[in-house]
C-alpha positions as a Markdown table, in Angstrom:
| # | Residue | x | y | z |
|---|---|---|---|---|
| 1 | Unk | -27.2 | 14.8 | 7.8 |
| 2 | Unk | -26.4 | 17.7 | 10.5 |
| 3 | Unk | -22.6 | 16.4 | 11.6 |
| 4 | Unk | -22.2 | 16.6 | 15.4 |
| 5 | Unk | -19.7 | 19.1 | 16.8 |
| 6 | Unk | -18.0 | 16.0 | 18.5 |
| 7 | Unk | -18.3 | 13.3 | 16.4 |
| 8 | Unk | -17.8 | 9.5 | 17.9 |
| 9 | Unk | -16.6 | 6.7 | 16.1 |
| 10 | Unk | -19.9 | 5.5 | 17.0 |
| 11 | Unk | -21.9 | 7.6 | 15.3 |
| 12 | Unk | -19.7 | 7.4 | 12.1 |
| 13 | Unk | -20.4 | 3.5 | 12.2 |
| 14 | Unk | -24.4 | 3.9 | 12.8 |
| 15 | Unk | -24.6 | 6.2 | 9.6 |
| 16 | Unk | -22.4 | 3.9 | 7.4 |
| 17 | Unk | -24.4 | 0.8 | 8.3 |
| 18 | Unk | -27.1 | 3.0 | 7.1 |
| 19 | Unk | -25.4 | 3.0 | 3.3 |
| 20 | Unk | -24.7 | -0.8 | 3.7 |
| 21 | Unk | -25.7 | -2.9 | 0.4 |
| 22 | Unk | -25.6 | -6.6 | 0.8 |
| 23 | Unk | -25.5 | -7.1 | -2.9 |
| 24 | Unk | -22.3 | -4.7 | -3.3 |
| 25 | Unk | -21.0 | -6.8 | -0.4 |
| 26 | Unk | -20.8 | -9.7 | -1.6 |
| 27 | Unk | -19.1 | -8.4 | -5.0 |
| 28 | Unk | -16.6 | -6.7 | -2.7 |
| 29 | Unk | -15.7 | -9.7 | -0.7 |
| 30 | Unk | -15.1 | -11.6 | -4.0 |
| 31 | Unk | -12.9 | -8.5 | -5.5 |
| 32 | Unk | -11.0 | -8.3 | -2.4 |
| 33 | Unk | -10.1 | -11.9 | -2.1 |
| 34 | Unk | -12.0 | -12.7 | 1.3 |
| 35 | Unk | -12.4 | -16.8 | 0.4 |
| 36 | Unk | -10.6 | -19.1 | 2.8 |
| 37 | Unk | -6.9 | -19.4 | 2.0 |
| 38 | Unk | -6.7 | -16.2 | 0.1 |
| 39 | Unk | -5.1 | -13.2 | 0.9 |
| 40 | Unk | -7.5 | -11.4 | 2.6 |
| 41 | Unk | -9.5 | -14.2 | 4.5 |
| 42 | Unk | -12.1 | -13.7 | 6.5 |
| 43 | Unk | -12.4 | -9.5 | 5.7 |
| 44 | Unk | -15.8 | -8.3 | 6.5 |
| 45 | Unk | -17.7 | -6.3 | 4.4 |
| 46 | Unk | -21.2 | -4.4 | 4.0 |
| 47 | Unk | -21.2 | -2.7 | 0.7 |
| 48 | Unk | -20.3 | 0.8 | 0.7 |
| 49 | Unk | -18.3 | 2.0 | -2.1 |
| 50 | Unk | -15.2 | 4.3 | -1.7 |
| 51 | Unk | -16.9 | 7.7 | -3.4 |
| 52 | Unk | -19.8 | 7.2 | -0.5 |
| 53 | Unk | -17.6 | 6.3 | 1.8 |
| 54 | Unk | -15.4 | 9.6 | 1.1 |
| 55 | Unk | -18.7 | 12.1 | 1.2 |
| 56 | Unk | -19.5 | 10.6 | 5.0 |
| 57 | Unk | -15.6 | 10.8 | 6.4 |
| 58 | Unk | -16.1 | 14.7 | 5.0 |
| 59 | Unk | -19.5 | 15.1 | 7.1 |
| 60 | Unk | -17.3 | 13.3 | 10.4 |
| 61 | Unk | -13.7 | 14.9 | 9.5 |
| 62 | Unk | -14.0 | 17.2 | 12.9 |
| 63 | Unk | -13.6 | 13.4 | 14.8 |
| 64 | Unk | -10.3 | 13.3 | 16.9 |
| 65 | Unk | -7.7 | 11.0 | 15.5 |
| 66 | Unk | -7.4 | 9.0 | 18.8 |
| 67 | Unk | -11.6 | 8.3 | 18.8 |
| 68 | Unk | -11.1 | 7.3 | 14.6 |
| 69 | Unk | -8.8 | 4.7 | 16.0 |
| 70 | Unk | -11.5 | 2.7 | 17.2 |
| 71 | Unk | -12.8 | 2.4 | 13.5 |
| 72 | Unk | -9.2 | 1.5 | 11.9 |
| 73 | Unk | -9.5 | -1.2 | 14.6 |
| 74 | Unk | -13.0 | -2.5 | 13.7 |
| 75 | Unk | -13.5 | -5.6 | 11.7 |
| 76 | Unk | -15.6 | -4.0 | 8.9 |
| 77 | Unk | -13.9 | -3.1 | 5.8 |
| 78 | Unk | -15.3 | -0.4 | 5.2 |
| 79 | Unk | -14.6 | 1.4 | 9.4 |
| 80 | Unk | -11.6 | 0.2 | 9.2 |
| 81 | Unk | -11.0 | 2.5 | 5.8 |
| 82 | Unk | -13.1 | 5.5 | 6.8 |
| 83 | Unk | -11.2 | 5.4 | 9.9 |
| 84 | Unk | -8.3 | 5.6 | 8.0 |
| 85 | Unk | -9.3 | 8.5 | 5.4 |
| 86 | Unk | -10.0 | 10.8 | 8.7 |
| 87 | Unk | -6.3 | 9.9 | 9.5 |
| 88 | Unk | -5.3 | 11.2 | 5.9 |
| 89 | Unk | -8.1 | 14.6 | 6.5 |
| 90 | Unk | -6.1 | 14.6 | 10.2 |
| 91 | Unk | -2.5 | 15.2 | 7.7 |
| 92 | Unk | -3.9 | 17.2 | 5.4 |
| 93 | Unk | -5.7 | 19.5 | 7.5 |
| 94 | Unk | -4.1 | 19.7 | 10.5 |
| 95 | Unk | -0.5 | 21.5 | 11.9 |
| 96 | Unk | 2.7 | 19.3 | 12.4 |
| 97 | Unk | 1.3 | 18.2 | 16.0 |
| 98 | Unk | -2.0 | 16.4 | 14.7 |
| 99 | Unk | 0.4 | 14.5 | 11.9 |
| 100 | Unk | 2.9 | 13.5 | 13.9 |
| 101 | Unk | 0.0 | 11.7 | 16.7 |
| 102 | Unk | -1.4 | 10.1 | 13.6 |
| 103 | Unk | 2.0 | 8.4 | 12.4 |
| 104 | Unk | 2.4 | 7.7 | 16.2 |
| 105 | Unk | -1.5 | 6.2 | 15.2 |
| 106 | Unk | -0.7 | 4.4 | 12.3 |
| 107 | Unk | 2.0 | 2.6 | 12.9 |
| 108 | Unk | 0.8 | 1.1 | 16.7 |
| 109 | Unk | -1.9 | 0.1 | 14.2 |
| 110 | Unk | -0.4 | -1.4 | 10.8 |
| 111 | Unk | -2.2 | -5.0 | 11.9 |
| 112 | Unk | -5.0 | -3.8 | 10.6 |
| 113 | Unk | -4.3 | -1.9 | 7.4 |
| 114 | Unk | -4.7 | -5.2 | 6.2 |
| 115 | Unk | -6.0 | -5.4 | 2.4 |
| 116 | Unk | -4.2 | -3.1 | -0.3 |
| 117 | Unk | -6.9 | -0.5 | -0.7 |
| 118 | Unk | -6.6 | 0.5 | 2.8 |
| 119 | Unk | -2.4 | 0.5 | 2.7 |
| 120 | Unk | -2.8 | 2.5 | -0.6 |
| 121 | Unk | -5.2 | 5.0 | 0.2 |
| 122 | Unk | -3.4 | 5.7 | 3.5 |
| 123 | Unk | 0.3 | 4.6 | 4.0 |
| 124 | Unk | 1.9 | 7.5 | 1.4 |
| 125 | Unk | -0.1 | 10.3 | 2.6 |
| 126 | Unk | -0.1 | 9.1 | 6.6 |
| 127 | Unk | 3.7 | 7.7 | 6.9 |
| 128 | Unk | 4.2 | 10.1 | 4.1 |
| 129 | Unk | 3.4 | 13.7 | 6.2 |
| 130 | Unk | 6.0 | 13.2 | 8.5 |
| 131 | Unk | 8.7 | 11.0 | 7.4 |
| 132 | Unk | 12.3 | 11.5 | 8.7 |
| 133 | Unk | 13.9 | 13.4 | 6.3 |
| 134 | Unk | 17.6 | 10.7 | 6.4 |
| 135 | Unk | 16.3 | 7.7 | 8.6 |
| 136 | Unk | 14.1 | 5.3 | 6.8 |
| 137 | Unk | 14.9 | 2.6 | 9.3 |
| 138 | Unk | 11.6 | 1.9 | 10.3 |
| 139 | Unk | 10.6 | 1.2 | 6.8 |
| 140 | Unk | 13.8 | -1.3 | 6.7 |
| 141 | Unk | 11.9 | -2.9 | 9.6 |
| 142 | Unk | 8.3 | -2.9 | 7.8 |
| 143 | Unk | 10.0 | -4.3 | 4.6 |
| 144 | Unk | 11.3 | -7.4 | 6.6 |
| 145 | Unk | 8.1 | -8.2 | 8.4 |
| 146 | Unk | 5.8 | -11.6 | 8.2 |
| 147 | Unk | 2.8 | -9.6 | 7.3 |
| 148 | Unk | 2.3 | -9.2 | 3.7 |
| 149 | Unk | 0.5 | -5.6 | 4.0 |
| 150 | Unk | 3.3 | -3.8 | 6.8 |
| 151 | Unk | 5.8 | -4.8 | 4.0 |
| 152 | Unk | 3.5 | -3.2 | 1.6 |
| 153 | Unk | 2.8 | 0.0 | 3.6 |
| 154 | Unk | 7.0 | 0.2 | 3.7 |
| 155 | Unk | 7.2 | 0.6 | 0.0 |
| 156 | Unk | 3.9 | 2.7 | -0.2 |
| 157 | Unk | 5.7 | 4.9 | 2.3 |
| 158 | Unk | 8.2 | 5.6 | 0.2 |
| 159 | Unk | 6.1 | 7.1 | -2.7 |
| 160 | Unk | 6.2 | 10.1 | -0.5 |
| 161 | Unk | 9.8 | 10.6 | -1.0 |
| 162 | Unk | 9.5 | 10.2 | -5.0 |
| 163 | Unk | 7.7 | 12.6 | -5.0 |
| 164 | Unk | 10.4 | 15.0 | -3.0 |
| 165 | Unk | 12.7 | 13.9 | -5.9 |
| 166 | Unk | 14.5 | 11.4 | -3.4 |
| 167 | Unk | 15.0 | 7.9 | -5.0 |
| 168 | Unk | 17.3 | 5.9 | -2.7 |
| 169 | Unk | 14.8 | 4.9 | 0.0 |
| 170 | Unk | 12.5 | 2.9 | -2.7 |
| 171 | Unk | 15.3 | 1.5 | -4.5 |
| 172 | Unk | 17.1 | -0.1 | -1.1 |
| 173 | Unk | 13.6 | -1.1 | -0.1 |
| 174 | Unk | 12.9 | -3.1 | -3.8 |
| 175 | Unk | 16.3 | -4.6 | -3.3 |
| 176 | Unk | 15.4 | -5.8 | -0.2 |
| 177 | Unk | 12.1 | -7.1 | -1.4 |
| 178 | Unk | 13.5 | -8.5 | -4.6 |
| 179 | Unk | 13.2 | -12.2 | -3.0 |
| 180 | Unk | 9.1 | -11.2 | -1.3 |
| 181 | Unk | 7.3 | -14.5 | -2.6 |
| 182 | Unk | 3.8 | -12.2 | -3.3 |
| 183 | Unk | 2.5 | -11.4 | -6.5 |
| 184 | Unk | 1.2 | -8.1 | -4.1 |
| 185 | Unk | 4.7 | -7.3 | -3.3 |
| 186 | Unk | 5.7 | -7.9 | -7.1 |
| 187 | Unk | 3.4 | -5.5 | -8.2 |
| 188 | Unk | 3.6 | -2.5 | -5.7 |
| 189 | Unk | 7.3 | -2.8 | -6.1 |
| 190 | Unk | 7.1 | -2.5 | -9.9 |
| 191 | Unk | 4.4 | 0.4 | -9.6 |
| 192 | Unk | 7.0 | 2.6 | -7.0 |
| 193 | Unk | 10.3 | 2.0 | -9.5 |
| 194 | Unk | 7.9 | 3.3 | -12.5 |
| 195 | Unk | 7.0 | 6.1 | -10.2 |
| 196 | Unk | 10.9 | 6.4 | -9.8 |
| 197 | Unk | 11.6 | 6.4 | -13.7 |
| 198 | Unk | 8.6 | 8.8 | -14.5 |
| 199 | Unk | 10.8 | 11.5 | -12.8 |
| 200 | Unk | 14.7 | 9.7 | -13.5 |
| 201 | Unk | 14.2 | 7.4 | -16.5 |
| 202 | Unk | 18.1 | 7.0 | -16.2 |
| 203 | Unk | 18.2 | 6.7 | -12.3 |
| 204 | Unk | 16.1 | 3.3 | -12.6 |
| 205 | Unk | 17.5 | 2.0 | -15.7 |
| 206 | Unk | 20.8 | 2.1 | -14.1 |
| 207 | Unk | 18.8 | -0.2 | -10.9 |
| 208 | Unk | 17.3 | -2.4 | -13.6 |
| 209 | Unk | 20.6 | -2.9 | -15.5 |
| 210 | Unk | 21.9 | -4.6 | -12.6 |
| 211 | Unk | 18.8 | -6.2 | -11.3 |
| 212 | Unk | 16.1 | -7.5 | -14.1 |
| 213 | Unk | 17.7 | -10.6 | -14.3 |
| 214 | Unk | 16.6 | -11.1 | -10.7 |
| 215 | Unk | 13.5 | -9.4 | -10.6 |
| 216 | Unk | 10.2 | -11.8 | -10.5 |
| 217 | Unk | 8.5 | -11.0 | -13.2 |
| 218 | Unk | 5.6 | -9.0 | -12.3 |
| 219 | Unk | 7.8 | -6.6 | -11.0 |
| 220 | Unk | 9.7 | -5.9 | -13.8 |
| 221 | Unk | 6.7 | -5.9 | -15.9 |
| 222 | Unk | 5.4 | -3.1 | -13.9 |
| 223 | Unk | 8.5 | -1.2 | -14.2 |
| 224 | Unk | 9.7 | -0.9 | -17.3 |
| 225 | Unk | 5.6 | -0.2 | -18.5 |
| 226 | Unk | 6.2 | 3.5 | -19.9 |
| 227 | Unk | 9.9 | 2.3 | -22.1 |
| 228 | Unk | 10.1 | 1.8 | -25.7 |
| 229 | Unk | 9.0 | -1.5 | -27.3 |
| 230 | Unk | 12.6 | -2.4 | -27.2 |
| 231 | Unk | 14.0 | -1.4 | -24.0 |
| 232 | Unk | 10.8 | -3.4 | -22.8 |
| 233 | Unk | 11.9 | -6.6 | -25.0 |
| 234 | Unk | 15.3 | -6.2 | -23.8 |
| 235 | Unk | 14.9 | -6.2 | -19.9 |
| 236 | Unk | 12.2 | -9.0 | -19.8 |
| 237 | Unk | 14.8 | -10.9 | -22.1 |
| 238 | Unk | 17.2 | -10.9 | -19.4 |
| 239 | Unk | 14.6 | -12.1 | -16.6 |
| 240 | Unk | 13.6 | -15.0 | -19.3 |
| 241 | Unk | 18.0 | -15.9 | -19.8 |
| 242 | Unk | 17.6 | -16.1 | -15.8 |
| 243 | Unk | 14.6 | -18.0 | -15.9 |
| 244 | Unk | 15.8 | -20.8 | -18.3 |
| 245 | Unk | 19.3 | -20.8 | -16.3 |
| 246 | Unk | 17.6 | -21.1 | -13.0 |
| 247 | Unk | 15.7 | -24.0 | -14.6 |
| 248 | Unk | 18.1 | -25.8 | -16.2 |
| 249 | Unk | 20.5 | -25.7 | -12.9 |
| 250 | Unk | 17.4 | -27.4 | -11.0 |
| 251 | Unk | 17.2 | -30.2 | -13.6 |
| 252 | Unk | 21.1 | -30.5 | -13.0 |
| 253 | Unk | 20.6 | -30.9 | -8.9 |
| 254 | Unk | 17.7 | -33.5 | -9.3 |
| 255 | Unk | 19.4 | -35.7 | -11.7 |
């Protein structure tokens, strides 16, 4: 299709409704957890997989970044992502100006980068293309937030400084988090600290030396994924010594 030289959020929307497939929807909404009481409740989707989804942001990537807001506010999946991936074009492409309105963008919008696709595919590469090179308070304050996905985007953020070789702002964050309830949280944690110990295998085994005991499970798992059969044993034996302690001391209490 010919792009237009001005492309409108509504426009964007009419030619994606055009891909919709209500039989890819419905797997989508059960792969994404959309049921009532699960994580992503009520999401909306129409069935447009990510690869399509990616050639039709490249055919609308001259759209402004304030006019793609109006897609990462929509409540279709799959606008609310497409908005998002013209935010990442937006970084990618565009001068220091154009990034810095989008991370203004993003986070006045972080309510609805609400499912992990759309965090991962956007919060490193967003948040990441202009971060503050010292301050990482504003990720402190994501970290501690209700919502399950701003929390998420704050340790997502921070694979954008792993990859500048700077370590400290995902291992305060994972401290922080080591107490975050959601398997979501476990996981996304453990996948950053691997990230760290692909670059520094001694830098995170220091963190887990003092930590693994405490570390939910998941999170550990992730980490310590690339180590030797043994280091492997030998961490998630400390998490299971912690386990059985934390058990037996809640036995203790109710008797």
């Amino acid at each position: 299709m010919k792009t237009p030289p001005h492309p409108t959020a509504a426009e964007f929307s009419t030619a994606l409704r055009n891909l919709a497939n209500p039989r890819q929807a419905a797997i989508l909404q059960r792969f994404f957890k959309t049921g009532k009481g699960e994580y992503a409740e009520g999401d909306a989707f129409i069935g447009v997989k990510v690869p399509v989804l990616r050639r039709l942001v490249r055919q609308f990537k001259a759209m402004a970044p304030k006019e793609a807001e109006k897609l990462v506010r929509s409540a279709i999946h799959e606008e609310r992502l497409g908005g998002l991936l013209l935010w990442v074009h937006a970084c990618q492409k565009g001068d220091q100006g154009a990034r810095d309105q989008v991370f203004t963008l993003y986070l006045a919008n972080t309510r609805h980068v609400n499912n992990w696709d759309l965090v991962d595919l956007s919060a490193p590469q967003i948040l990441g293309s202009s971060l503050p090179p010292a301050d990482t308070t504003f990720l402190q304050t994501l970290a501690a937030s209700p919502l399950l996905w701003e929390r998420r985007i704050a340790i997502l953020t921070t694979l954008a400084y792993i990859r500048q070789g700077k370590f400290v702002p995902t291992l305060e964050l994972c401290q922080q988090l080591l107490a975050d309830r959601h398997d979501l949280m476990h996981k996304a944690c453990g996948w950053m600290l691997r990230e760290v110990g692909k670059r520094d295998r001694k830098r995170l085994q220091e963190f887990l030396q003092k930590r693994a005991a405490s570390m939910p499970r998941t999170m550990l798992h992730y980490a310590i994924e690339h180590f030797s059969p043994a280091e492997r044993q030998r961490f998630m034996a400390a998490g299971r010594a912690l386990s059985r302690s934390k058990s037996t001391n809640t036995k203790r209490k109710r008797a």
